[in-house]
TORLOPA-488747 format. One record per residue (C-alpha): residue in three letters; x, y, z. Coordinates in nm, 3 decimals. Each point is the difference from the previous one (the first is absolute). Layout:
# residues N
+-----+---------+---------+---------+
| res |       x |       y |       z |
+-----+---------+---------+---------+
| ALA |       X |       Y |       Z |
...
+-----+---------+---------+---------+
***
This chain:
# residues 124
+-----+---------+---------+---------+
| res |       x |       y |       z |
+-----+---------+---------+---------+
| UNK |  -4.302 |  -3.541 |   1.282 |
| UNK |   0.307 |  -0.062 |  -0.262 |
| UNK |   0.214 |   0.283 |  -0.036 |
| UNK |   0.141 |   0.038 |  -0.375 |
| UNK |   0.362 |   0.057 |  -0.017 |
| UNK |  -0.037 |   0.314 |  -0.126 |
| UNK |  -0.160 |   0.120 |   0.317 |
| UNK |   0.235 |  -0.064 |   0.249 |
| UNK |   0.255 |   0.270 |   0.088 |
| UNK |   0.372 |  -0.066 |  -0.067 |
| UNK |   0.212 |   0.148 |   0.266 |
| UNK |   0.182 |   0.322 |  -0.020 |
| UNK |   0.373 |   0.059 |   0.069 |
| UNK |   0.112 |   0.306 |   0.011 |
| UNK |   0.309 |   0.233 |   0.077 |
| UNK |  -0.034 |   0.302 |   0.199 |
| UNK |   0.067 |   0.307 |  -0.216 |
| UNK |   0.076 |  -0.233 |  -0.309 |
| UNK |  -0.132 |   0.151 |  -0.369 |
| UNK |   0.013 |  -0.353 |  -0.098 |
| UNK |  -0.259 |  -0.091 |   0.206 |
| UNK |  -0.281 |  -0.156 |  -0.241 |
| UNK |  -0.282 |  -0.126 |   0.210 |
| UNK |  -0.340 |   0.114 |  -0.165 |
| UNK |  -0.309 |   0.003 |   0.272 |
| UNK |  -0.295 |  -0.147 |  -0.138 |
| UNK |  -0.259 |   0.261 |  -0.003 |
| UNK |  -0.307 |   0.170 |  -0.141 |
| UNK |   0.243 |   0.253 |  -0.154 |
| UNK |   0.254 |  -0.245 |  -0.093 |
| UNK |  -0.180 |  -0.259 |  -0.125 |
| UNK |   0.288 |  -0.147 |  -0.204 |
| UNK |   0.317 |  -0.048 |   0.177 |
| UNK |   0.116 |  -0.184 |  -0.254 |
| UNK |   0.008 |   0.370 |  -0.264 |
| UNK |   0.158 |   0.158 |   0.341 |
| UNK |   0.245 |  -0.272 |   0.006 |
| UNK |   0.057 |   0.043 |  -0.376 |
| UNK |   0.067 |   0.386 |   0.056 |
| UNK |   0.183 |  -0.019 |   0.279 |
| UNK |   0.277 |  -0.215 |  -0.172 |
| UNK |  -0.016 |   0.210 |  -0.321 |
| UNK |   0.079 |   0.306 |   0.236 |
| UNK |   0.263 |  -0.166 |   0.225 |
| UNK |   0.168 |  -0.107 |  -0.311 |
| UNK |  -0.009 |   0.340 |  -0.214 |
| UNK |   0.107 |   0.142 |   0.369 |
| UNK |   0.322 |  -0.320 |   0.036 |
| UNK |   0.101 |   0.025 |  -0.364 |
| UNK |   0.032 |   0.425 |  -0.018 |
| UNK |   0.196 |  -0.045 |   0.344 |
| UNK |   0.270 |  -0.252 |  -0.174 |
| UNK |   0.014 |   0.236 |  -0.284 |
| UNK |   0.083 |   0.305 |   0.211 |
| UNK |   0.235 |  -0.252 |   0.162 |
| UNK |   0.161 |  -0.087 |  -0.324 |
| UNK |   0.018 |   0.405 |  -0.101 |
| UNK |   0.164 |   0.015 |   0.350 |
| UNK |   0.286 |  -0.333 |  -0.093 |
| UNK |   0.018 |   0.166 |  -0.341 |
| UNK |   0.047 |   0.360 |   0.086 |
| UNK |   0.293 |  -0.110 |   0.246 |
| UNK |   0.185 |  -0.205 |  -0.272 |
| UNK |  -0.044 |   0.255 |  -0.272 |
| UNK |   0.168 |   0.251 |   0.277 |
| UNK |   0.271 |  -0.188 |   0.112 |
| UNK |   0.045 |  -0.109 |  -0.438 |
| UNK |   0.075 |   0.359 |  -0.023 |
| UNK |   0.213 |   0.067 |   0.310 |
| UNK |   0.209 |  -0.301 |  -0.128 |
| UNK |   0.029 |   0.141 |  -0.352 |
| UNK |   0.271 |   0.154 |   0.019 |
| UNK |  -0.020 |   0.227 |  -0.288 |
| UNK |  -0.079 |  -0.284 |  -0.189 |
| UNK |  -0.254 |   0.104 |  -0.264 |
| UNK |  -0.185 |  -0.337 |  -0.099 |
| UNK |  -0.024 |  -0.063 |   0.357 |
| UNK |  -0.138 |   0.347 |   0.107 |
| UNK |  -0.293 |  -0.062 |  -0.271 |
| UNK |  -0.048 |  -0.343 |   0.103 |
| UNK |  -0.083 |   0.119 |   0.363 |
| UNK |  -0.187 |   0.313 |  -0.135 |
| UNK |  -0.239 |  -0.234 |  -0.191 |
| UNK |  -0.006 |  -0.252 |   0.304 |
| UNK |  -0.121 |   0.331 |   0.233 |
| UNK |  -0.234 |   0.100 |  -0.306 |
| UNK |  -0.161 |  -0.303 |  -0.063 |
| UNK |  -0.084 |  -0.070 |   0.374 |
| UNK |  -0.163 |   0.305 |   0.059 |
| UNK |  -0.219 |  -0.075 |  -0.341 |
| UNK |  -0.102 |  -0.297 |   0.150 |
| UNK |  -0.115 |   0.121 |   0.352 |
| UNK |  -0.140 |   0.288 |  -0.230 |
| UNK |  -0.236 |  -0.280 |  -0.178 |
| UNK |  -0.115 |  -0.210 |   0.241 |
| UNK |  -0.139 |   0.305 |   0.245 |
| UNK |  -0.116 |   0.142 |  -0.279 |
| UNK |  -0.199 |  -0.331 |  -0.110 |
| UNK |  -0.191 |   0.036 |   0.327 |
| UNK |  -0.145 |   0.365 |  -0.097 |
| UNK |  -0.038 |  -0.107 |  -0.395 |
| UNK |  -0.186 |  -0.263 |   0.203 |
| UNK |  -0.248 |   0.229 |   0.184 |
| UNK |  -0.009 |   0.222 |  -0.284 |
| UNK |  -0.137 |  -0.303 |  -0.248 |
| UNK |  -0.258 |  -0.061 |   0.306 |
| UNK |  -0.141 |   0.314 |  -0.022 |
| UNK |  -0.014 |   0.071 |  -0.314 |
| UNK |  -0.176 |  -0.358 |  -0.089 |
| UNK |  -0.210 |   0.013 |   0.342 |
| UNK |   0.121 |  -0.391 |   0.039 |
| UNK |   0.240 |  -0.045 |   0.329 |
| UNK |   0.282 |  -0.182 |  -0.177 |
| UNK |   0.122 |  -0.148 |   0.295 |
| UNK |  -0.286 |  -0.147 |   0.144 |
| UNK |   0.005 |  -0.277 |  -0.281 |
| UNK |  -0.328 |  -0.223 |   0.157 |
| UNK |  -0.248 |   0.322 |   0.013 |
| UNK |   0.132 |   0.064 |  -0.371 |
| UNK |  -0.077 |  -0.344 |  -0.095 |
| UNK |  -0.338 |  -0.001 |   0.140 |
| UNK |  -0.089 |   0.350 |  -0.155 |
| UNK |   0.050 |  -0.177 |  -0.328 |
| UNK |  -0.292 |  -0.182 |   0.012 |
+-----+---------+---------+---------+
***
């Protein structure tokens, strides 16, 4: 009996306790490991890029603080690390806040945004 190459099972390597663990099982509940895949990068990404923005707040925040410890009295400088401080903390604002506008869109549409191949296949 040939097997077909999509039957055969790939092996799975894994990290304990790792998020980024993306190893779908093939069964009658999961038919598709290829949509878990799919979602499983989507979330590990939303989850790796909101981390390096509240890592950039963090690099931000610092050099907007030590901008206006080194001021001086300076006045152009003083604004220039008040807007540094204010626009950094706008940004982290945004991108959590694109996560829940997220969610909120789901909802309201009754379409999970996020889950991209069971939206596509709802289309038709």
């Amino acid at each position: 009996m040939n097997t077909l190459l999509t039957q055969t099972q790939l092996p799975c390597f894994e990290l304990p306790n790792s998020p980024f663990n993306v190893c779908p099982a093939l069964t009658p509940t999961n038919p598709d490991p290829a949509s878990t895949v799919l979602m499983n990068i989507l979330s590990v990404t939303i989850g790796v890029m909101t981390l390096v923005a509240f890592l950039w707040f963090i690099f931000v925040f610092f050099t907007g603080a030590i901008g206006w410890l080194s001021s001086a009295g300076d006045k152009a400088k003083l604004q220039e690390a008040q807007k540094k401080i204010t626009h950094g903390l706008v940004g982290l604002i945004m991108t959590i806040s694109a996560v829940f506008i997220i969610k909120i869109l789901e909802f309201v549409l009754g379409i999970n945004i996020l889950d991209i191949v069971t939206a596509i296949k709802n289309l038709y």
